[in-house]
C-alpha positions in Angstrom: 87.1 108.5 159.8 88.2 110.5 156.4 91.6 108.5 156.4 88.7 104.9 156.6 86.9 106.4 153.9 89.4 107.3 152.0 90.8 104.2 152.5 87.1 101.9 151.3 87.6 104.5 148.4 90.4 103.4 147.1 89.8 99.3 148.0 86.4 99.5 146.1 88.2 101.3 142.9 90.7 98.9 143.0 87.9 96.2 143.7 85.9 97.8 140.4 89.4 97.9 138.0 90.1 94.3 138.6 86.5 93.6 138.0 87.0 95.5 134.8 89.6 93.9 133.5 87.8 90.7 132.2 84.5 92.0 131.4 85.3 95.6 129.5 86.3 95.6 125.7 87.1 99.1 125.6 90.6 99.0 126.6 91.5 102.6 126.0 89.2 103.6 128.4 90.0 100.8 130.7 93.7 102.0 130.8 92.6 106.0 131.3 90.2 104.8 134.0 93.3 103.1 135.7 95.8 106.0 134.7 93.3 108.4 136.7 92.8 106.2 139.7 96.3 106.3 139.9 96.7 110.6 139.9 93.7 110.5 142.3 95.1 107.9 144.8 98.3 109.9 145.0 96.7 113.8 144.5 98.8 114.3 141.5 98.9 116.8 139.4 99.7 115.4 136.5 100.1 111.7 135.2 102.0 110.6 131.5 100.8 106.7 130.4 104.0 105.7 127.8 103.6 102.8 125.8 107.2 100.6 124.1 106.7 100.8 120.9 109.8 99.7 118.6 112.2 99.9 121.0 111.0 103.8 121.8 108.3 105.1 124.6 105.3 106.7 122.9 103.2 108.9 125.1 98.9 108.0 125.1 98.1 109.5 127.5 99.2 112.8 129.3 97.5 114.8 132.0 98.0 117.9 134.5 95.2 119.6 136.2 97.1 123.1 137.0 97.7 123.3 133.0 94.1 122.0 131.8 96.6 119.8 129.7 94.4 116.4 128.6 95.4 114.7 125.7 95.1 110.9 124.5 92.2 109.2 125.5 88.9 110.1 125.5 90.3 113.9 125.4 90.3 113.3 121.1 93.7 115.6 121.2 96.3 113.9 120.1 99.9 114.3 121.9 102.1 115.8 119.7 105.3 114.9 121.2 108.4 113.1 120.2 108.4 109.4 121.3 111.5 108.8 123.8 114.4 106.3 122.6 115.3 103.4 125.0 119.0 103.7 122.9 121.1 105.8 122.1 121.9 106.8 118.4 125.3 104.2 119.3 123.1 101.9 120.7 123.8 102.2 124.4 120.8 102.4 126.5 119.3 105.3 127.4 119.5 105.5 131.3 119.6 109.5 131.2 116.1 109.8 131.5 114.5 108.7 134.6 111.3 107.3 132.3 113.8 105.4 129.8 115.6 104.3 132.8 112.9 102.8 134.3 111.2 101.2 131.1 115.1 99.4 130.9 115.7 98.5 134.5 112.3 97.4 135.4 112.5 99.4 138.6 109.9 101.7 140.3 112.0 105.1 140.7 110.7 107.5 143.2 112.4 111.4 142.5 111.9 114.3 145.4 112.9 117.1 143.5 114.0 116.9 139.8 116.0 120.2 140.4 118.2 118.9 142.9 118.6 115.4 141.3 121.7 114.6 139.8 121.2 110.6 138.4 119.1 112.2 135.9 118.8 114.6 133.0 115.8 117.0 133.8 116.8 119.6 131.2 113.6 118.5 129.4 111.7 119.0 132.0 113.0 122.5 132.6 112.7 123.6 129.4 109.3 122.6 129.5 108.9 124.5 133.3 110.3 127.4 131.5 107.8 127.8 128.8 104.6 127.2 130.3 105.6 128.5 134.0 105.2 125.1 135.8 107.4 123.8 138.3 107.9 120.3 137.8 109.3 118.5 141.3 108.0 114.9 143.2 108.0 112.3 140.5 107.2 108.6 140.8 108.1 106.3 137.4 106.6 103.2 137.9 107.3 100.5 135.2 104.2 98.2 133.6 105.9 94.4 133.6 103.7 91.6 131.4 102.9 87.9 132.8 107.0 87.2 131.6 108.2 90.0 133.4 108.8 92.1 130.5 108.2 96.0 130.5 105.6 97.0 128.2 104.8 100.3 129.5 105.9 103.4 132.4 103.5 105.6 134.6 104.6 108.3 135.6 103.0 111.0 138.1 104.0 114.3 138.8 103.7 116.6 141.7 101.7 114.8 145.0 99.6 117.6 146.4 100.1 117.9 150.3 98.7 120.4 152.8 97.5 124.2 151.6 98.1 122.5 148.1 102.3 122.4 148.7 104.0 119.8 146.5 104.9 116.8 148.9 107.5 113.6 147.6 105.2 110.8 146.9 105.0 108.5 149.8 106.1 104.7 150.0 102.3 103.9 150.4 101.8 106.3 147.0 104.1 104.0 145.3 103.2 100.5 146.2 99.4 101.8 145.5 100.4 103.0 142.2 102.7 99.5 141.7 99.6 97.7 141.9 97.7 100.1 139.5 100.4 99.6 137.2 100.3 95.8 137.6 96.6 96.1 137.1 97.2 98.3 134.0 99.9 95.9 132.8 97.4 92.7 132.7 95.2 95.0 130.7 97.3 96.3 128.3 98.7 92.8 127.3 95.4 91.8 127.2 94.7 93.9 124.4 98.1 93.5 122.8 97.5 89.7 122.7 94.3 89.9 121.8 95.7 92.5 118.9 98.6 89.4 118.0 96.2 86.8 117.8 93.8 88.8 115.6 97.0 89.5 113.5 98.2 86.1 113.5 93.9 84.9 112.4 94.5 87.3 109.8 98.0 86.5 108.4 97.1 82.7 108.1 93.9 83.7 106.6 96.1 85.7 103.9 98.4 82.8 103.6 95.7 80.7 102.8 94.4 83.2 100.0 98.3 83.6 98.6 98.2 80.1 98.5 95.0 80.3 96.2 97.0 83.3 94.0 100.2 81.3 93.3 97.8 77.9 92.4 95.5 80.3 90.2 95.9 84.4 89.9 92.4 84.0 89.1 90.9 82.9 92.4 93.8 85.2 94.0 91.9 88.3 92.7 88.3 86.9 93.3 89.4 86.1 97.3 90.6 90.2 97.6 87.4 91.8 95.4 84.5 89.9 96.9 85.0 91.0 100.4 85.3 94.5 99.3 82.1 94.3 97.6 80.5 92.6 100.2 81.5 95.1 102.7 80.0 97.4 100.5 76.8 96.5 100.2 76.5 95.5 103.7 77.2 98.8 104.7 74.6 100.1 102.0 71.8 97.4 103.5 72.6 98.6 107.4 71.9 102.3 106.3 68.7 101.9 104.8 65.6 103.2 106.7 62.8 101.8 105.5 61.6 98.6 103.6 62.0 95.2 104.3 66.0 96.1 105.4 65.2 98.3 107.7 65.5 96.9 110.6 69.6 95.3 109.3 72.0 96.8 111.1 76.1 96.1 112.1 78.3 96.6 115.0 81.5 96.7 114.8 82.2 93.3 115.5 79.4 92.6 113.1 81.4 93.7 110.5 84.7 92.3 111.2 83.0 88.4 110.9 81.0 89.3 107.7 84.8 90.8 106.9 86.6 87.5 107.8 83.8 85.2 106.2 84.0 87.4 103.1 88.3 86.6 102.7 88.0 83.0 103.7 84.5 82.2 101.2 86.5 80.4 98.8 88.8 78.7 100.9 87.8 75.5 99.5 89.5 76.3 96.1 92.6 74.8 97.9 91.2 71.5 97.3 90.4 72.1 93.7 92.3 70.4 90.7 94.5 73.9 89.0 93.6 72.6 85.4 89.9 72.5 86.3 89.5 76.5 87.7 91.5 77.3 85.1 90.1 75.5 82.4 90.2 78.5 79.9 88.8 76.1 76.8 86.2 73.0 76.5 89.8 71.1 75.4 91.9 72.0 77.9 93.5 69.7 80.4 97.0 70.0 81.4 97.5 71.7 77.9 94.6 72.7 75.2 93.8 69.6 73.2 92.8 71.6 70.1 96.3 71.6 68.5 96.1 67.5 68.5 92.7 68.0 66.2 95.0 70.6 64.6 97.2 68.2 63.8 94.7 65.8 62.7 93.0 68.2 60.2 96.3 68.6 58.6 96.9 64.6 58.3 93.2 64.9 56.5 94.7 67.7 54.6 97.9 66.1 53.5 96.3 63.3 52.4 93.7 64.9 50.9 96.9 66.3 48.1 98.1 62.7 48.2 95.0 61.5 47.0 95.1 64.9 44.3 98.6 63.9 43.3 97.9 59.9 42.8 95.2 60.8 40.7 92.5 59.6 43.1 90.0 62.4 42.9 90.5 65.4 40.7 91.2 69.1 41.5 88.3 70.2 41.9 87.0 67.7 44.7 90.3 68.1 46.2 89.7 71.7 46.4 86.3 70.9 47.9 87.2 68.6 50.5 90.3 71.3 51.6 87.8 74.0 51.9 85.7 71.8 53.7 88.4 70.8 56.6 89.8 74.6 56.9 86.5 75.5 57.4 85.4 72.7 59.9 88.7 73.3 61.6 87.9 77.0 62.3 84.9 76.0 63.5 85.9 73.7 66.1 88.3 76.1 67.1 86.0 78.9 67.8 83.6 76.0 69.3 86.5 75.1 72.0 86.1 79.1 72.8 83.7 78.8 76.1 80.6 81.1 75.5 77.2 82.2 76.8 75.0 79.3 74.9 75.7 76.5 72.0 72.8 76.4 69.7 71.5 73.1 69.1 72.7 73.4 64.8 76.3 74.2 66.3 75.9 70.7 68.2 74.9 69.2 65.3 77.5 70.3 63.1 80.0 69.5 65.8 78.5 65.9 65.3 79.2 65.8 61.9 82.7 67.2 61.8 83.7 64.6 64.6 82.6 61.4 61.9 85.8 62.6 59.6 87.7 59.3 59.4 91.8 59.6 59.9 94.2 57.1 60.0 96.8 56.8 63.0 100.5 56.3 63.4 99.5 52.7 63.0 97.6 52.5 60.6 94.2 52.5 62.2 91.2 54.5 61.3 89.8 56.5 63.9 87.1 59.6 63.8 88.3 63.1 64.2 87.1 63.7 67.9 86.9 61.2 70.5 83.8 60.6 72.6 85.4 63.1 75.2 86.7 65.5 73.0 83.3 65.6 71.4 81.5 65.8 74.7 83.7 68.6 75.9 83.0 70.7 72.6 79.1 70.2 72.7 79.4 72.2 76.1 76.5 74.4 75.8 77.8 77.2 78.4 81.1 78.0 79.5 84.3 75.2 79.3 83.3 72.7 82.1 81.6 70.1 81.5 79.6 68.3 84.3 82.4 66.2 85.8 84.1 69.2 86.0 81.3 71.8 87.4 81.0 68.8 90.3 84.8 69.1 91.0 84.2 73.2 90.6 80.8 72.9 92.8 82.5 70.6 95.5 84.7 73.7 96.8 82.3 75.2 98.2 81.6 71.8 100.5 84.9 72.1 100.9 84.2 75.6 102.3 82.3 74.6 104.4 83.4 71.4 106.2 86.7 73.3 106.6 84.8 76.6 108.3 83.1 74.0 110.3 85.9 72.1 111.7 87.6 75.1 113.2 86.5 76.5 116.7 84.9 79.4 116.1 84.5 82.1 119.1 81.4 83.6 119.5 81.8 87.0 117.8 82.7 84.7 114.7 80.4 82.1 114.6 78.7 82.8 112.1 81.7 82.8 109.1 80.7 79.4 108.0 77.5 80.6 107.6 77.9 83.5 105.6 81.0 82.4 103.6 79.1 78.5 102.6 76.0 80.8 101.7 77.3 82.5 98.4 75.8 79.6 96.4 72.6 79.8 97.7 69.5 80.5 95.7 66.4 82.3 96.9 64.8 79.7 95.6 66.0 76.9 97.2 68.0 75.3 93.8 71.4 76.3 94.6 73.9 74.4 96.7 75.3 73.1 98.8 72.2 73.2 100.9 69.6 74.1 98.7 68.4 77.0 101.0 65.8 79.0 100.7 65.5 82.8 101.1 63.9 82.8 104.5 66.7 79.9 105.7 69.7 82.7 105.0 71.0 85.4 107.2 71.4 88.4 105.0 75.0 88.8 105.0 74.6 85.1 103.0 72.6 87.0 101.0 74.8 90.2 100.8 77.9 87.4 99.6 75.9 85.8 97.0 75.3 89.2 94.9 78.9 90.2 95.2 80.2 86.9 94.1 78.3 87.0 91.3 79.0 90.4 90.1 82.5 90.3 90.7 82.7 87.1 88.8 80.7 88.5 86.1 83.1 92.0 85.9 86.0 90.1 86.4 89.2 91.1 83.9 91.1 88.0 84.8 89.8 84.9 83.7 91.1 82.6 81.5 87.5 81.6 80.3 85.6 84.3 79.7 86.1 88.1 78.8 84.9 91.0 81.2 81.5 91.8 80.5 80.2 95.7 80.4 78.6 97.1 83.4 75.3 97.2 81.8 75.8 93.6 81.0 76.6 92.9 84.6 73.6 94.8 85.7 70.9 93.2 82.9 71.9 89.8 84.0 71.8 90.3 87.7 68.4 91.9 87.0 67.4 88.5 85.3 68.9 86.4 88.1 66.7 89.0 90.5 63.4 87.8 88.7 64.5 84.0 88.6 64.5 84.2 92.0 68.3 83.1 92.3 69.5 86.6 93.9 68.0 88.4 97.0 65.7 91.2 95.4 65.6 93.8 98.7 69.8 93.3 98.3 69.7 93.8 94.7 67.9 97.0 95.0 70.1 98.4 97.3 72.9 97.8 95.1 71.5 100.1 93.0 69.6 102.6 94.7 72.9 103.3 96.8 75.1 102.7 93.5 77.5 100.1 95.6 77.7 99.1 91.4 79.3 102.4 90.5 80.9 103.0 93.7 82.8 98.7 92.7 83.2 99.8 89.2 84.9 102.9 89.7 87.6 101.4 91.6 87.8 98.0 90.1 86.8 98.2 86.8 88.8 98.9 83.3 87.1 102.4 82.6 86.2 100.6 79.1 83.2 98.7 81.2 81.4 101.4 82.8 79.1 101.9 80.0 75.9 104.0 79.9 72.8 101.7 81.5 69.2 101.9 80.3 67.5 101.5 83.3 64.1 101.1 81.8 65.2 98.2 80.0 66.8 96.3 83.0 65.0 93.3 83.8 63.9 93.5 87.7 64.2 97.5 87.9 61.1 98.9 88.8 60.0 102.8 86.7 60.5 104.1 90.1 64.1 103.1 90.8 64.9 103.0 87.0 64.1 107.3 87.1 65.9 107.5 90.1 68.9 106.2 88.7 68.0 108.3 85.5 68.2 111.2 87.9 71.3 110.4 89.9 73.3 110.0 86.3 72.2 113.6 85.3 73.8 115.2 88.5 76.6 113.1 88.0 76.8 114.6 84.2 76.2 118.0 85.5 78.9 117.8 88.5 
């Protein structure tokens, strides 16, 4: 009856590791569970899991009873053993060793004694005998083969406990029991190694895209690596908060790896998007910056201005009027085609003036200084792109988007289309592409949008626009907290938890991270603005 029980023992383990293998996650534990089972089944005293890695074995896990020796695993001490080479330093194989051996040959090999066995080198394993007092004799090596056949792994059990605890050679039955445990172990470990391939491959093409994006524009290169840095920042920040209305946000692990993956892919739209127009570093600039044509204009006014001198058509003094007049008008058009926070409506005005100067061209026909377009594109009241152009710049995140959507998502990352078309959003509904509202977004969408804007705003590295200061940063996402275009709960933990300082420090040219009056930030309450005050004394003090 003990031999049937034992028996229903071992069929409902078995039963309960197949099971396992397509429902656990954990595969470390998976492959100890199985690594025991085998020791168990076969009342070994110890058991070695080796793993091929580059072309060497690598012990994870190693155990013997009679020693107390657990390590790898859920034992949390690491094995500090040299990893066994499958060749030689001349690059023969390595058959010396009855694990290497097997890991080459594919074949199960079952050892009575090691002492008295002469197809392989045990000096190892006497050396080891030696210094701990063990006596190292049955062995079984029992190769782990993939669904090609490969090897991809070796068990290996020592000493199979027989009657009054004698060491006893491991049986046939022990070794076609621990053959299947080994298959078993196999399936599972190249689960996980595909699984680990596949996640590397997801992750190389998602890179590919984003170097893509670098050599098109360095600028949108170094947006696509800050922003989910930042993002994962002040996620992190948001899950640890206790109380208030983000109290109850939290992450798993795989939680964080799709806010990860949405966070590298949010701009993946960019692909799409003309180079001349995310780079537009002036209102003038197309494939080149247009202000060296009105250069060249001002100096036909110029030059003919002297004509006129020369010919006696006007005197000296108007001549020296009108030339003042055009140096002047020309500086200013130049520092107009400079993209800036807001155009006054006099500056459009006297942008409308200069662009009536008459000129004549090559043939002989009079034109006015600027052109409808060029005029347009110098009235631009913020930034360099004018509307036709913010459109194009607006239409990658649609482009986002529809290409997020078309792909087929697993369920652990579902939600990346989500969160990465989100970062445009508005709490108030105006932003785009959806015009969502607050309570419409997740709040990782949420957690995006701040650190896509302050990224953008820190930014050293584009063409447009210089960096601004942190306190400029933080005044304007405070105004964009009380226009109701950022998440407010999000914003305060972005300072409360300093995710700002934590981003600055490692991003930011040391020249930015100015001193902050909190008091005078719009959207920081007295209560956050002194403790801020306070954490900036420590800091001073430290």
């Amino acid at each position: 009856m003990a031999d049937e029980h034992e028996i229903r023992i071992r069929l409902e383990t078995l039963n309960e590791i197949g099971q396992a293998l397509s429902s656990v996650r954990d595969f470390d534990s998976l492959m100890e569970r199985i690594v025991e089972a085998a020791r168990a089944f076969t009342q070994a005293d110890g058991v070695t899991f080796y793993r091929i890695h580059d072309g060497r074995l690598a012990f994870d896990l190693l155990r013997n009873v009679s020693l107390g020796l657990y390590k790898g695993g859920s034992a949390g001490e690491p094995i500090d053993l040299p990893e066994i080479p499958l060749h030689l330093p001349d690059g023969r194989e390595n058959h010396s060793l009855v694990v290497a051996h097997a890991a080459l040959t594919g074949q199960t090999i079952n050892v009575l004694n090691a002492y008295n066995e002469p197809g392989f080198d045990f000096s190892g394993t006497r050396a080891f005998d030696q210094r701990t007092g063990y006596r190292s004799q049955s062995f079984l090596t029992v190769p782990m083969k993939d669904h090609l056949g490969a090897v991809i792994g070796v068990l290996q059990l020592i000493n199979a406990s027989g009657p009054h605890q004698c060491v006893r050679a491991f049986t046939h039955a022990d070794q076609e029991l621990v053959e299947s445990l080994a298959s078993q172990a196999a399936i599972a470990l190249n689960n996980r190694r595909l699984l680990e391939q596949m996640a590397g491959l997801f992750e190389s093409l998602i890179n590919l895209i984003n170097t893509a994006l670098d050599e098109k524009s360095p600028y949108t290169g170094g947006h696509c690596e800050r922003v989910p840095v930042l993002t994962m920042m002040l996620a992190e920040a948001a899950a640890q908060t206790g109380d208030g209305p983000l109290a109850g946000f939290t992450m798993s692990d795989a939680d964080r790896y799709e806010l990860k993956i949405a966070g590298l892919l949010h701009d993946c739209g960019k692909i799409t998007t003309p180079v001349h127009v995310v780079d537009k570093a002036t209102k003038l600039e197309t494939l080149f910056d247009r202000i060296h044509l009105v250069d060249s204009r001002f100096e036909l006014l110029l030059r003919d201005a002297k004509i006129a001198q020369l010919q006696g058509e006007i005197d000296t003094e108007t001549y020296q009027s009108r030339a003042q007049q055009l140096r002047a008008d020309r500086e200013f058009l130049r520092r107009s085609n400079v993209g800036g926070e807001f155009m006054s409506d006099s500056d459009v005005a006297e942008i409308e003036r200069i662009a009536s100067w008459p000129w004549l061209d090559i043939d002989g026909q009079q034109r006015t200084l600027l052109s409808s377009e060029e005029k347009m594109n110098l009235c631009i009241r913020r930034g360099t792109l004018n509307a036709a152009e913010r459109e194009i710049i607006n239409n990658h995140i649609v482009m986002t988007v529809r290409m997020l959507e078309a792909l087929p998502w697993p369920a652990h990352l579902s939600r990346v289309p989500e969160y990465a078309g989100g970062h445009h959003e508005r709490m108030d509904g105006k932003g785009y592409p959806r015009g969502l509202r607050r309570e419409q977004m997740s709040i990782p969408a949420r957690v995006m949008g701040i650190a896509d804007v302050f990224e953008a705003l820190t930014a050293p590295d584009r063409p447009y626009k210089s960096a601004k200061t942190l306190s400029e940063s933080i005044e304007i996402l405070g105004r964009m907290k009380t226009g109701e275009h950022i998440d407010p709960d999000l914003f305060d933990v972005f300072l409360r938890e300093r995710v700002y300082l934590t981003y600055a420090l490692r991003f930011l040219d040391p020249q930015q991270i100015d001193r902050i009056d909190w008091h005078r930030v719009p959207g920081v309450s007295a209560e956050l603005a002194d403790h801020l005050l306070a954490c900036e004394d420590r800091d001073l003090k430290m």
